[in-house]
C-alpha positions in Angstrom: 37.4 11.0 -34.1 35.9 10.3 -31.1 35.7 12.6 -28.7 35.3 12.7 -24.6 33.6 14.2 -21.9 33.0 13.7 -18.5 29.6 12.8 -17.2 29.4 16.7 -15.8 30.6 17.4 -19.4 32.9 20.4 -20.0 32.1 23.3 -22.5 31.0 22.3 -25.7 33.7 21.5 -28.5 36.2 20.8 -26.2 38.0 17.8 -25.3 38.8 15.8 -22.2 42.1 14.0 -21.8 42.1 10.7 -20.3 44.4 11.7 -17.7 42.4 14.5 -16.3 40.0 11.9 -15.1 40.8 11.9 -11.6 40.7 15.4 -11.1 37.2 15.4 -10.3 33.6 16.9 -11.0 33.6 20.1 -13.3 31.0 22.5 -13.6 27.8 21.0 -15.9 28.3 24.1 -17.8 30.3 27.5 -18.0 27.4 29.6 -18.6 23.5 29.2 -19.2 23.9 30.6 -23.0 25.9 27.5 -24.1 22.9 25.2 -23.9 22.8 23.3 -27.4 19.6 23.3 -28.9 20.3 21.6 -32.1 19.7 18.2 -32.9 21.8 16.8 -35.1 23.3 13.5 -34.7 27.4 12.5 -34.2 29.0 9.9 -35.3 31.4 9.1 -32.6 31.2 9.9 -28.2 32.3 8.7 -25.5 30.5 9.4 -22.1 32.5 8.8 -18.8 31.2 8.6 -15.5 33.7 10.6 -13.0 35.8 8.2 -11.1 35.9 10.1 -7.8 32.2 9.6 -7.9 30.7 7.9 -4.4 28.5 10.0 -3.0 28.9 11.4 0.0 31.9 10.5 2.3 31.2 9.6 6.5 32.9 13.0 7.1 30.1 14.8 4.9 27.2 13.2 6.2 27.7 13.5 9.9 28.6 16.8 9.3 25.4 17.6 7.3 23.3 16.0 9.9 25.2 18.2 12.8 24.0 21.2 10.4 20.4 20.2 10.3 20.6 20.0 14.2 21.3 23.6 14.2 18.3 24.6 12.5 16.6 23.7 16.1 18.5 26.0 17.9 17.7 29.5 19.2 20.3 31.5 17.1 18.7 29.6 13.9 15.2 30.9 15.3 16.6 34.3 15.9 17.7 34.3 12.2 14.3 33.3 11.3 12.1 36.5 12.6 11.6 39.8 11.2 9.1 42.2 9.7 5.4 41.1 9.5 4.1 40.6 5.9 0.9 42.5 5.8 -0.4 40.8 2.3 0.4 39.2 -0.8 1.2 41.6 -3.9 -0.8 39.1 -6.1 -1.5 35.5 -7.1 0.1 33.5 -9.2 -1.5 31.1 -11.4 -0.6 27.4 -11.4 -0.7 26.0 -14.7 -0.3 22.4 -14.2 -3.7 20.7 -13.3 -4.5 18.4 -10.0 -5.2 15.0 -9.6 -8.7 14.8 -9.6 -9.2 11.2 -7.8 -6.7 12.5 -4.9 -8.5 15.3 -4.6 -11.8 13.7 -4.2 -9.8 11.6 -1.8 -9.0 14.4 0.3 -12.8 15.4 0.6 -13.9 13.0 1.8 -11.5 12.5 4.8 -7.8 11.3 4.0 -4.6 11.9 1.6 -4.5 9.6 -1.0 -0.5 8.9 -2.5 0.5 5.9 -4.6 -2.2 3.9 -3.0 -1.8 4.8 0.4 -4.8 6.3 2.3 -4.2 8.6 5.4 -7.3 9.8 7.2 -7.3 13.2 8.1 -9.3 13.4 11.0 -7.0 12.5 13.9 -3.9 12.9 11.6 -0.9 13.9 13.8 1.2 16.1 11.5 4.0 15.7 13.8 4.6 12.3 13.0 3.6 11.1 9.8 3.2 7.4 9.4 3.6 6.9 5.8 6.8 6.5 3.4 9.4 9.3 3.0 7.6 10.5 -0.6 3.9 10.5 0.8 5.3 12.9 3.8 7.3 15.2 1.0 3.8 15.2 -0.3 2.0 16.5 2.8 4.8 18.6 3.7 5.4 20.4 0.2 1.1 20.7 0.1 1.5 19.4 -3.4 -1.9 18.4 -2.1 -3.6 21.6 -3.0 -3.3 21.4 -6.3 -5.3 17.7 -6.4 -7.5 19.4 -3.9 -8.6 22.6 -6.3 -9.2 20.0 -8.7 -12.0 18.6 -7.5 -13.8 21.3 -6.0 -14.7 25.1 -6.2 -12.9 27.3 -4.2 -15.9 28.1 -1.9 -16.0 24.1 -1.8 -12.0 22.9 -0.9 -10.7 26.0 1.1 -12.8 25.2 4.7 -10.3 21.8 3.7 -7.2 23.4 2.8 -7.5 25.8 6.0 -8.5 23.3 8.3 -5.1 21.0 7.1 -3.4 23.6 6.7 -3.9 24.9 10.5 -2.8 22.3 12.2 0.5 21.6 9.8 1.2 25.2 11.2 0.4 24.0 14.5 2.8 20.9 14.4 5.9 22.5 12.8 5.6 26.5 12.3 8.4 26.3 15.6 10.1 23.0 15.2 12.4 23.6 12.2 13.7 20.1 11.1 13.2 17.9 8.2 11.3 16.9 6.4 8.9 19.5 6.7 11.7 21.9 6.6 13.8 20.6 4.2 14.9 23.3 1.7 12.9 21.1 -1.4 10.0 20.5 0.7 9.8 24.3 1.8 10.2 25.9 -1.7 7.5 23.7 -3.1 5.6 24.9 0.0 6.0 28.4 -1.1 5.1 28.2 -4.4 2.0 25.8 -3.4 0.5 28.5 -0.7 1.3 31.5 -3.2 -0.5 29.4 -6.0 -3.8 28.5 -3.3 -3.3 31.6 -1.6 -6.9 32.6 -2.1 -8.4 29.2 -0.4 -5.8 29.6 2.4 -6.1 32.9 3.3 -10.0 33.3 2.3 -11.5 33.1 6.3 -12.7 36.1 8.6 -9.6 34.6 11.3 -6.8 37.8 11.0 -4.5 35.8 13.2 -4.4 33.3 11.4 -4.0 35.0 7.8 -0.8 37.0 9.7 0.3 33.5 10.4 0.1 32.3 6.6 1.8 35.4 5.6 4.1 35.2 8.3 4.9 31.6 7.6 5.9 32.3 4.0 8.1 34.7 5.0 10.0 32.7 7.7 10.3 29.9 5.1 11.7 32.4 2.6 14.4 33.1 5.6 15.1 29.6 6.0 15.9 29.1 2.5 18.3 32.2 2.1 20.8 29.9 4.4 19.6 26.5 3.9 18.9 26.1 -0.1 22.3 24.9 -1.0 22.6 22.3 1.2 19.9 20.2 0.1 20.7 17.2 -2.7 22.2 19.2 -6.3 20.2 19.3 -9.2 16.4 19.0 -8.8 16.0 20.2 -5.4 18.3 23.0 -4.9 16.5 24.5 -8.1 13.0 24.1 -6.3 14.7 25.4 -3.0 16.3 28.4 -4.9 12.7 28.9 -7.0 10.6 29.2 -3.4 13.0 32.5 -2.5 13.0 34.3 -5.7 8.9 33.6 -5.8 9.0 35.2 -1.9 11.3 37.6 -3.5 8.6 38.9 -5.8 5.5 38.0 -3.8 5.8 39.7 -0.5 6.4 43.8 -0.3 10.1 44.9 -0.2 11.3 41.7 -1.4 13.6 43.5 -4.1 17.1 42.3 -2.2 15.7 38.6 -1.9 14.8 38.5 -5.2 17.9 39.5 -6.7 19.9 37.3 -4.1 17.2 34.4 -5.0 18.0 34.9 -8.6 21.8 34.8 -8.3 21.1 31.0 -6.3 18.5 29.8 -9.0 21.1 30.6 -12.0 23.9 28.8 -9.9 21.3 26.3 -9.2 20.4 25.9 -12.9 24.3 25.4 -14.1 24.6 22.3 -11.6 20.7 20.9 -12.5 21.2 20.4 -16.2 23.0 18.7 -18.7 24.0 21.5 -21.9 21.3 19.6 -24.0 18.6 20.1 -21.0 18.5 16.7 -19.8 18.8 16.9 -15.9 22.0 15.0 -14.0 19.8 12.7 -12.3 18.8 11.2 -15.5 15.3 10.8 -14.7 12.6 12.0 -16.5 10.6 12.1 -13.3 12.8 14.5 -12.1 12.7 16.6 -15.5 8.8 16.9 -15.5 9.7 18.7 -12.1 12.3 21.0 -12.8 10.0 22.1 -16.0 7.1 22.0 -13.7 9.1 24.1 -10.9 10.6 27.1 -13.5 6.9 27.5 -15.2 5.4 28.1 -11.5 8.0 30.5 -11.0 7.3 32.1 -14.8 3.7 32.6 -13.8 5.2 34.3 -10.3 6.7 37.0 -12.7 3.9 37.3 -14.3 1.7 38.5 -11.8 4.2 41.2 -11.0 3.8 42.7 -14.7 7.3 41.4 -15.1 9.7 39.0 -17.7 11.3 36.5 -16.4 14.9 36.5 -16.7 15.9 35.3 -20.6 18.2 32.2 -19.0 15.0 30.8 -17.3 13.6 30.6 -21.1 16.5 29.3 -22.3 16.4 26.7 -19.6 12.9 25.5 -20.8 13.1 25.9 -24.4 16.2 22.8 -23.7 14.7 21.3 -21.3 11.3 20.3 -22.7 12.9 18.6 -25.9 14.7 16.8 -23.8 11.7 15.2 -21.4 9.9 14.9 -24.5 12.3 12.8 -26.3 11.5 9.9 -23.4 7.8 9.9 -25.1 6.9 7.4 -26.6 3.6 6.7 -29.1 1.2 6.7 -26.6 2.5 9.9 -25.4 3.7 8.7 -22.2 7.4 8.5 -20.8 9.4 5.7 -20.9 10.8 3.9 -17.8 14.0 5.5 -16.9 16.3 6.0 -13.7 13.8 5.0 -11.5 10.7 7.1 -12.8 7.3 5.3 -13.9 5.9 5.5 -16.9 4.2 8.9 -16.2 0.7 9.2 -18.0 0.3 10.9 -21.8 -2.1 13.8 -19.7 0.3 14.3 -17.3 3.3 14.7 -19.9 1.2 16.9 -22.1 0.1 19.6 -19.2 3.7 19.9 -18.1 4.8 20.4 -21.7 1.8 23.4 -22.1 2.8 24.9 -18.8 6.3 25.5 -20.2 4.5 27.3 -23.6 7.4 25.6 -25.4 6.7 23.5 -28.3 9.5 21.8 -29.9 10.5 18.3 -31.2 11.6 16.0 -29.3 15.6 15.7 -28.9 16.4 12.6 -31.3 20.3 12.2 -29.9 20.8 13.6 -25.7 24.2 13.4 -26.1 25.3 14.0 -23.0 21.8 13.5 -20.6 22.8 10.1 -22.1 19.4 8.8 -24.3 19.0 8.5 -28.1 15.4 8.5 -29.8 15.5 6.5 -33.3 12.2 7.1 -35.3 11.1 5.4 -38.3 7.3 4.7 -39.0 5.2 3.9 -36.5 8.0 2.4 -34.5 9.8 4.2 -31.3 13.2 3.1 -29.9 14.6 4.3 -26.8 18.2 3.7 -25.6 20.2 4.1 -22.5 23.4 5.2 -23.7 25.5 6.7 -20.8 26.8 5.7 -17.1 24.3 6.2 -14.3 23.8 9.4 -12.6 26.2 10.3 -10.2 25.3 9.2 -7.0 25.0 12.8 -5.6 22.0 13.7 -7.8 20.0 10.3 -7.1 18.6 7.8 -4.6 17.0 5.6 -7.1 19.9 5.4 -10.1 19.3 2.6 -12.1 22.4 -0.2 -13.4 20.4 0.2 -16.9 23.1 1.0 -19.3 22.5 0.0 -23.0 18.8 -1.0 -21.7 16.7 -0.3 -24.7 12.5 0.3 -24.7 10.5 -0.1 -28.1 6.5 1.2 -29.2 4.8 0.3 -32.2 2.1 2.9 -32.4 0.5 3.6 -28.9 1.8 -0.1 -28.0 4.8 -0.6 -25.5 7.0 -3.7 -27.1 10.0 -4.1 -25.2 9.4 -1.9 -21.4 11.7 -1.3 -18.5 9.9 -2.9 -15.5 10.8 1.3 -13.8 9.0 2.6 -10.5 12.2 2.0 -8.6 11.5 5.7 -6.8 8.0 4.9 -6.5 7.8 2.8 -3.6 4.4 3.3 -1.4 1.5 1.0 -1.1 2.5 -1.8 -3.8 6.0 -1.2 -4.0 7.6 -1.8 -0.7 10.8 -0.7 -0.3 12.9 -4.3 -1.2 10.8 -4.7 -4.4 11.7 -0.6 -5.3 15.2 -2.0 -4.8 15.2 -4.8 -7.1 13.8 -2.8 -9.5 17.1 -0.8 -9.5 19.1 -3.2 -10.4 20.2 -4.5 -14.4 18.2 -7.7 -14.3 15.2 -5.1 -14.0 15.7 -3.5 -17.6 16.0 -4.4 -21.2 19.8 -5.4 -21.8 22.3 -7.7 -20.9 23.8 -9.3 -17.4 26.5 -11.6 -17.0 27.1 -13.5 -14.0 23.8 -12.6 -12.4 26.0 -9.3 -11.4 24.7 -5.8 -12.4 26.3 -3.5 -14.5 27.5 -1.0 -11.8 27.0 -2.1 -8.3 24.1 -1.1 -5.9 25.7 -0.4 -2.3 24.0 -1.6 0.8 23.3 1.9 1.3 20.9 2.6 -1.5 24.3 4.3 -3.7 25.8 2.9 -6.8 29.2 2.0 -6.8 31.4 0.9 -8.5 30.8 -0.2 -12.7 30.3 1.7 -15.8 32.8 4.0 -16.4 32.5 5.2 -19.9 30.1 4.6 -22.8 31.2 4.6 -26.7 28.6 5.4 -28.9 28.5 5.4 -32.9 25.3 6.9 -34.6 24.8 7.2 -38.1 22.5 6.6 -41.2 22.6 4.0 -43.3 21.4 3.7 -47.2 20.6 0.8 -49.1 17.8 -1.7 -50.3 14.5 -1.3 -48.3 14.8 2.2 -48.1 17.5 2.6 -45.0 18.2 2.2 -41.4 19.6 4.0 -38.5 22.3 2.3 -36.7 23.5 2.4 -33.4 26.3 0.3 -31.7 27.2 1.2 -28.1 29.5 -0.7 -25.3 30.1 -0.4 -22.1 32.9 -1.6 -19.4 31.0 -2.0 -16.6 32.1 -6.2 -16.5 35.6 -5.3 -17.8 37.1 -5.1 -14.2 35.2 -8.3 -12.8 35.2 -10.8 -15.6 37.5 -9.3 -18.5 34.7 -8.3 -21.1 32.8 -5.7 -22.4 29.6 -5.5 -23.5 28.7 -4.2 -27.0 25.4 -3.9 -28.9 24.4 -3.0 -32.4 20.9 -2.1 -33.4 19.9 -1.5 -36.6 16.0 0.2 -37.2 14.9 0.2 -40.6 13.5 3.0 -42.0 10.1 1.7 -42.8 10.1 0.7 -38.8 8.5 -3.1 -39.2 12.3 -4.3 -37.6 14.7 -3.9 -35.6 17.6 -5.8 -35.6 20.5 -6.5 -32.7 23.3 -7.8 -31.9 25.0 -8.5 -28.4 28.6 -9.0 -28.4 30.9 -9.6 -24.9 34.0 -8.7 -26.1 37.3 -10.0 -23.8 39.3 -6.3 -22.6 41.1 -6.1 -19.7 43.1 -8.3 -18.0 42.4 -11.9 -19.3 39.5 -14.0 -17.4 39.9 -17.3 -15.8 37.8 -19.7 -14.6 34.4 -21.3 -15.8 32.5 -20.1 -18.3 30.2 -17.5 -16.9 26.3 -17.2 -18.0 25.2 -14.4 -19.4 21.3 -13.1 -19.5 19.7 -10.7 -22.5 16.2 -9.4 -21.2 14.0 -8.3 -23.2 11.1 -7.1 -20.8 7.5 -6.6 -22.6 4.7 -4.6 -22.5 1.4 -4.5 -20.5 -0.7 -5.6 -23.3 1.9 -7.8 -25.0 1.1 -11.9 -25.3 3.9 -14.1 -25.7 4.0 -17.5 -27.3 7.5 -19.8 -28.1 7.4 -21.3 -32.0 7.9 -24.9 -32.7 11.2 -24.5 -32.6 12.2 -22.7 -29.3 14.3 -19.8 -31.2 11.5 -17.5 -31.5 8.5 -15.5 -29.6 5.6 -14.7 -31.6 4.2 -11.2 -29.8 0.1 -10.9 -29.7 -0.5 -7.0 -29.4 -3.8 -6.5 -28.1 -5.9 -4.9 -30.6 -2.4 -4.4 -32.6 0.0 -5.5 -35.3 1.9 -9.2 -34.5 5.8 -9.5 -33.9 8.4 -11.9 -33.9 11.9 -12.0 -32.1 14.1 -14.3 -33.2 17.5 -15.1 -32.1 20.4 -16.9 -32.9 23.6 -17.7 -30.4 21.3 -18.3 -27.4 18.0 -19.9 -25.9 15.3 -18.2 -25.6 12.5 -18.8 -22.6 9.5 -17.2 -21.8 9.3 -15.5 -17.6 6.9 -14.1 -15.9 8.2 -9.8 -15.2 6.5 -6.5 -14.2 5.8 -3.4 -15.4 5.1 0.2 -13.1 2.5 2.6 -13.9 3.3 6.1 -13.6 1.1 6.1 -10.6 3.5 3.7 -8.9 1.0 0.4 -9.4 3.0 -2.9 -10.6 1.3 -4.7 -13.3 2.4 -8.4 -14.6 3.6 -8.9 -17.7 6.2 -11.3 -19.4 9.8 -11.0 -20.2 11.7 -12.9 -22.9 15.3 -14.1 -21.6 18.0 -15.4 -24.1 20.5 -17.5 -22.2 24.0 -18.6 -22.9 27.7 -19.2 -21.4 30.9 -16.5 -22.3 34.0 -18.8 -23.0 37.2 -17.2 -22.5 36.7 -15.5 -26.3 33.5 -13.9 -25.7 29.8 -14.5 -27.4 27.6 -13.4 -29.9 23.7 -13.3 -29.6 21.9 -12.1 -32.8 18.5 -11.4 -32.6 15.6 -9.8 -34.8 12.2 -8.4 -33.9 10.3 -7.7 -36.6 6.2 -7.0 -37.7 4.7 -10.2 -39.2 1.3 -9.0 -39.6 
């Protein structure tokens, strides 16, 4: 039996009708203590994607930028004074290291960011002429922690003061975003608690009142601004800053318990029950693990436990991230993110001090993790995020990526919410769409739609899935066979694909299907696309006889994919570090026309040697 759920999924076990569709979201879960941390696998799901999903309406965004306006006015100032923090009751640790080369950067005059250099010296913190993720950067001070990296204290704090100084100068009055976005101030919070002993370290008291002050007026801020910044990843850093104030500055027992009320809301709305977050990227979930372990440490220094549901949280939400990894120990390229470095992955997973496997089946964060040998395959298998939780959703459903070992195969291009010095903003676009990822497009359309306006419209609605284990000669396989309807409405077919890994993991082997559903088609046969987008280090060359692609690993094993129903050409595609640098790699595309009965591409990828 197959079962449904909506894409904010109701409790476990239970079952969602069809016609409650329209009724729109429900909560991501009833309670904390229903996260699933098991992993076995099921059979049958269907994942739907709410149909009352579009973002926010006209109504709701003039009226959130009429209550951003407010935060300039004298009643919101009034609301931010009060009694004069006299110290800090202790330090926390950070335990996720710096960027070493930014730091450096910052040393020797200017901010470095995705390959974007700022000099420091007549900077004019004001007005920041750089991309909206290199400000959240300066704003947030995420800078520190590069900074401390590449320095002693005695060496970086005359830095981090200096910067620091004039950031206070430029916007310690003038409350408006970015710099006072609820995100961007509870990072800032937990960043100046973290550094507070290179901020705070010179003989100027006025200015060390102004820190302390500062804090404390953010920690204001955020007690009537945190839930009005974007759901999921941000309103749990914005609810994090206030219970870290909470427990940081002296008689901050009433925030802390108010802060802690917000940041267990916050949690219920962030994540998926089996700890995936509802933006689907794993960007995102290396924050919100790096985020609660910052606050852990914050408890710490108080002698104190943090609450058991912030545990729970992590001991989900790292099998989760981790189930993105592949051999090389980096993440895959999903929902916009890069793949992020195997050193970066790692230190967020020892900050969390949870080791676990990986998830093999996300069931309702939407991935599944098949296993056999040395071979690693990653599938999309659910709708896009809603487009409340995300700027860069991706049209990637049934997308697939493949490793052999610490080799990349089959790659998303990713880095869509990258964008800075070699990404401009039309390329981070493109990079969104289907065409970008390692699946199937027909008609040159994507899956679900990418509004003018950066949102996703209209597309994927639901997601079948049918997981199981096979037996046989050769030792086994996994199978997998998904479809989606997110052509169903425009051109009268669905798209299903089978894959089958075998057990000793030397192949893989797939099937696309576009299956007529719906109202019948007319017209002329439309085209249809299967990309297969390959890894950095991945050479391509076409047999004799145009059906096949022999793949050159560099210092690696040899593949072939083979395919039947389609031609196959070799194209020139990217690929996006996790630092947000594009590099050029191939893609192999099998082309073919849909007739009014639909098509069938078979293909194979298997090791040769």
């Amino acid at each position: 039996m197959r079962h449904e759920a909506d894409i904010a999924p109701p409790a476990r076990g239970s079952e969602l009708p069809a016609g409650e569709l329209d009724r729109g979201p429900t909560p991501v879960h009833n309670d904390v203590d229903r996260f699933d941390s098991g992993d076995s696998v099921e059979t049958g799901k269907r994942l739907i994607r709410l149909s009352e999903d579009r973002g926010a309406s006209l109504a709701d965004r003039i009226a959130a930028r009429f209550y951003r306006l407010t935060w300039r006015t004298p009643l919101h100032a009034l609301r931010l004074r009060g009694r004069f923090p006299l110290k800090l009751l202790g330090v926390p640790e950070d335990p996720i290291p710096g960027d070493p080369m930014a730091g450096k950067a910052l040393r020797a005059g200017h901010f470095l960011y995705r390959g974007l250099k700022l000099p420091t010296a007549r900077l004019d913190f004001a007005n920041l002429p750089v991309p909206p993720a290199f400000a959240d950067y300066i704003h947030s001070f995420a800078w520190l922690r590069d900074l401390a990296s590449a320095g002693t204290r005695t060496d970086v704090a005359p830095i981090a003061e200096a910067l620091q100084r004039r950031w206070i100068e430029a916007h310690d009055e003038t409350i408006a975003e970015p710099a006072w976005r609820p995100d961007n101030a509870g990072w800032r919070i937990l960043f100046w608690l973290a550094y507070a002993p290179a901020l705070l370290s010179t003989d100027d008291h006025v200015h060390r009142s102004r820190v302390l002050n500062g804090i404390a007026r953010t920690a204001r801020h955020l007690d009537r601004t945190a839930d009005s910044v974007r759901p999921g990843v941000p309103q749990l850093v914005a609810w994090a800053g206030i219970v870290a104030a909470g427990l940081s500055l002296p008689g901050g027992e009433p925030r802390r318990s108010f802060g802690e009320a917000g940041l267990r809301r916050a949690l219920l709305g962030c994540f998926y029950a089996d700890g995936g977050t509802i933006s689907r990227a794993p960007a995102m979930q290396a924050d919100a693990i790096a985020v609660l372990s910052m606050l852990v440490r914050v408890y710490a220094l108080r002698r104190l436990d943090a609450p058991a549901w912030i545990h729970e949280t992590l001991a989900v939400a790292v099998p989760a991230l981790t189930a993105l990894t592949h051999g090389d120990g980096g993440l895959g390229s999903w929902q916009g993110s890069g793949a992020m470095r195997p050193d970066a992955v790692d230190a967020i997973v020892k900050a969390s001090g949870i080791r676990a496997r990986p998830l093999r089946q996300a069931r309702d964060w939407g991935y599944q993790r098949l296993t056999a040998g040395r071979s690693l395959l990653q599938v999309d298998a659910a709708p896009p995020p809603v487009a409340r939780a995300t700027d860069a959703g991706c049209a990637s459903t049934l997308a697939i990526e493949f490793s052999d070992g610490p080799h990349r195969l089959i790659v998303n291009c990713g880095g869509a919410a990258l964008a800075g010095a070699l990404i401009p903003a039309e390329l981070a676009r493109g990079l969104r769409t289907t065409a970008a990822h390692s699946t199937l497009t027909l008609g040159d359309q994507n899956s679900t739609a990418i509004l003018p306006d950066g949102t996703l419209g209209k597309g994927v609605t639901q997601v079948e899935i049918d997981r199981r284990e096979i037996s046989g000669e050769g030792g086994g396989a996994s199978r997998l066979e998904l479809s989606h309807d997110g052509y169903v409405k425009r051109h009268g077919f669905a798209h299903r694909r089978l894959l089958i890994l075998a057990n000793s993991g030397k192949e893989l082997r797939g099937e696309d299907m576009l299956v007529p559903q719906g109202r019948k088609r007319r017209g002329d046969a439309l085209e249809f696309v299967i990309r297969f987008h390959l890894g950095p280090d991945i050479e391509p060359s076409m047999t004799a006889d145009g059906q096949a692609a022999l793949l050159r690993i560099t210092n690696g094993a040899m593949w072939q994919l083979r395919c039947a129903g389609a031609s196959m050409r070799i194209e020139e595609s990217l690929w996006v570090d996790g630092d947000g640098r594009p590099t050029p790699t191939y893609q192999l595309e099998l082309t073919g026309t849909t007739p009014a009965g639909g098509a069938s591409v078979g293909w194979l990828l298997r090791c040769i040697g």
